[in-house]
Residue, then its C-alpha position, 0 to 999 in steps of 0.5 A: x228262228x224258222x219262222x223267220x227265215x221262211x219270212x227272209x226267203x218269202x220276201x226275196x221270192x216275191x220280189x223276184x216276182x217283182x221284177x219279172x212282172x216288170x220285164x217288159x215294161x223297160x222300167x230303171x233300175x229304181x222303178x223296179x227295184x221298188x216294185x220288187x220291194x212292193x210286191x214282197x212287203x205289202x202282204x205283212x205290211x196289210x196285215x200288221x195295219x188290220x191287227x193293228x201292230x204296233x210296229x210293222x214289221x219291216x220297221x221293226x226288223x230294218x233286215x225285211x227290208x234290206x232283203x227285199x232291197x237287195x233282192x230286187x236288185x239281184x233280180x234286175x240284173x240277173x233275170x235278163x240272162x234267164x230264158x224262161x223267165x215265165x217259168x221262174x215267175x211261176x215257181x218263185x210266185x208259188x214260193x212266195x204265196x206258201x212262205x206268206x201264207x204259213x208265216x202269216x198264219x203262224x205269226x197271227x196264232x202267235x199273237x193269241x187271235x182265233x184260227x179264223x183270223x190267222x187263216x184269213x191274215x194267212x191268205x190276205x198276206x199270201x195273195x196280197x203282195x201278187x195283187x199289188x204286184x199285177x196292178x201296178x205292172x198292169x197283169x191281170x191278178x193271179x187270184x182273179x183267175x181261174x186256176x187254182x190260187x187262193x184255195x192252195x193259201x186256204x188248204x195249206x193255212x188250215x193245215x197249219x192251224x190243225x196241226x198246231x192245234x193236235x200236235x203243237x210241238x213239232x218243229x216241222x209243221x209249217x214246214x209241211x203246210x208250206x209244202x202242201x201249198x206250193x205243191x198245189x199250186x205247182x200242181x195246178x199250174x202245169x196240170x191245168x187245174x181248175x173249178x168245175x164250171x159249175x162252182x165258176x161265176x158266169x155273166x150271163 
């Protein structure tokens, strides 16, 4: 039951990314609210088709996509009273990357695959929606840039995976790997935390 509504909170997160990202854009209402919706359902929707799921899990559970849905446009007519909406996009972005990731992770050791696949569909699923996200609102992708993205989504997986292995019955671990990632994230964001130059690749 955590599980799934840290997947409930993930999606509405990222579709309030969504929604932000289009801001400037003057798109309708459809337009962004499809974007919203998008941007919190394309990460699970990539990994249930790479593991081959017999049902995706939206389709399954028609309630992903009434909140994805519903929040996105909450979002459209609410966010246009929000100052700082960078800040929001941030925070909500940073939310959204440690729900999926865990979830994903969690979901993935669940269905019996090694904790090399579940970490991998962890982050596939955490900076997937955000890559869809910033392509079709023409940003550049967070996790192409210099800041620390994918390596919270690494760092908070194979928490979870450790944890899961060592002490499997406490009901609080994705909780704690959910944690880590967005206070690293967070962390990263307003500290400015980045790879040393040397682990950067430069064209010369």
């Amino acid at each position: 039951m955590l599980l799934y509504f840290l997947g409930m909170f993930g999606i509405a997160a990222f579709a309030i990314t969504g929604v932000i990202s289009s801001g400037k854009k003057d798109m309708d209402l459809f337009s962004v609210v499809f974007l919203g919706m998008v941007t919190s359902l394309g990460g699970g929707t990539i990994r249930d088709a790479v593991l081959s799921v017999e049902t995706v899990y939206w389709v399954k559970d028609t309630s992903y996509l009434w909140v994805a849905f519903l929040s996105s446009a909450l979002a459209f007519f609410s966010v246009r009273f929000i100052d700082d909406r960078q800040r929001v996009f941030h925070y909500a972005d940073s939310f959204g990357l440690a729900l999926f990731t865990v979830v994903a992770t969690e979901k993935v050791l669940n269905l019996g695959f090694p904790p090399t696949i579940a970490i991998t569909m962890g982050i596939i699923t955490g900076v997937a929606g955000g890559i869809i996200r910033d392509v079709l609102s023409h940003r550049p992708p967070l996790v192409l840039g210099r800041e620390f993205y994918a390596t919270p989504a690494f760092l908070g997986a194979l928490l979870l995976v450790l944890l899961e292995k060592n002490i499997p019955i406490h009901e609080f671990n994705s909780i704690y790997a959910v944690a880590l990632i967005f206070i690293l994230r967070v962390f990263a964001i307003h500290k400015d935390l980045y790879y040393p130059s040397w682990l950067l690749y430069k064209k010369k």
